[in-house]
N, C-alpha and C positions, 0 to 999 in steps of 0.2 A: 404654954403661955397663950392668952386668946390675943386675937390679931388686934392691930390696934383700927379703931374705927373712925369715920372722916364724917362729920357732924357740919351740915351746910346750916346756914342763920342767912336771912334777908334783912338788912338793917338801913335806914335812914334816921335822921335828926329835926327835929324839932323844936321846940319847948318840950314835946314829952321824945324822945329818944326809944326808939325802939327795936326790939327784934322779932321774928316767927322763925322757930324750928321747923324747916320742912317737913321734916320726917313726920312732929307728931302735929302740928298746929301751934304749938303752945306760946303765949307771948310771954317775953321778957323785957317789960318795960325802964328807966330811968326819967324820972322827971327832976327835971333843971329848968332854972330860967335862965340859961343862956345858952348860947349855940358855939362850943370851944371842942377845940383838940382834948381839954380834962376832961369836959362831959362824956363825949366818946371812946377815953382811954378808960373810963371809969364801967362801961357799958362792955368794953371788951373784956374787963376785967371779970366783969358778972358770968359771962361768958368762959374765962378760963377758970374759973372754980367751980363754973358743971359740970363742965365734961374730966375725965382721969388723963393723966398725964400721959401724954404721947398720942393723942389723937387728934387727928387733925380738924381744925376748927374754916371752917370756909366760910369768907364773909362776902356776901352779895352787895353792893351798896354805889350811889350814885358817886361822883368826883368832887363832892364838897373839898374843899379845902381842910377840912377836921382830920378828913379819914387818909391826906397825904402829908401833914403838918410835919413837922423836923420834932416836937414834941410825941406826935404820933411814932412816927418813925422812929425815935428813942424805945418809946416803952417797946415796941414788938425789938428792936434789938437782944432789949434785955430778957425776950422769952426764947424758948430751945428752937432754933431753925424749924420753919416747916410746922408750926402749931398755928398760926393764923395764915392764912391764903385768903387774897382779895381778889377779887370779882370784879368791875365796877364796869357798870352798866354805860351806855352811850349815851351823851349828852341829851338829846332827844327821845331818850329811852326809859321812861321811868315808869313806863306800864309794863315794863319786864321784869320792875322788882314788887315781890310779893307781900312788903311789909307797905308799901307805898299806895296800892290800890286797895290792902287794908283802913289806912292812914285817910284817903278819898272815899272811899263806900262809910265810912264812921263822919265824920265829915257833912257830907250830905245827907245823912241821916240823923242829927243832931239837927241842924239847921233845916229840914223838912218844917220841923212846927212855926218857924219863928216869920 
């Protein structure tokens, strides 16, 4: 049986919600108009359907209130111990997370022409 493997994701919220795979680059985006614990259980969710069952999923991301809500904290209940692991970055720390200074370099580079 091959080992099971531990899959890190950097993720913040938005209007668009997103993630980057460290490993490969790749983004996995969710666009919502709103900024809730659904939006973000729904983004986790995108997330437990890539990866195969039993690996562990690590999530990078800053102390919004989404990512610690009692509806958050329900849904990871309801998955197998030990499939999502959180990270969350220091208040003042948000050029530590990878999808964030993606989220600023896009950003200011949309708004260069205007």
């Amino acid at each position: 049986m091959d080992k099971p493997m531990i899959h890190t994701v950097s993720c913040d919220t938005l209007s668009l919600l997103a993630g980057i795979v460290l490993l490969t680059g790749n983004i996995i985006p969710l666009v919502s108009e709103s900024h809730t614990s659904s939006d973000f259980i729904n983004l986790l969710k995108k997330f437990d359907a890539m990866y195969p069952d039993g690996d562990m999923i690590r999530i990078i991301c800053d102390n919004h209130l989404a990512h610690k809500s009692k509806e958050t904290q329900n849904y990871l209940a309801g998955r197998p111990q030990g499939r999502f692991v959180f990270v969350f970055t220091p208040t003042q720390g948000s050029w530590l997370n990878v999808i964030g200074s993606f989220f600023s370099k896009m950003t200011k580079q949309m708004l260069r022409g205007i």
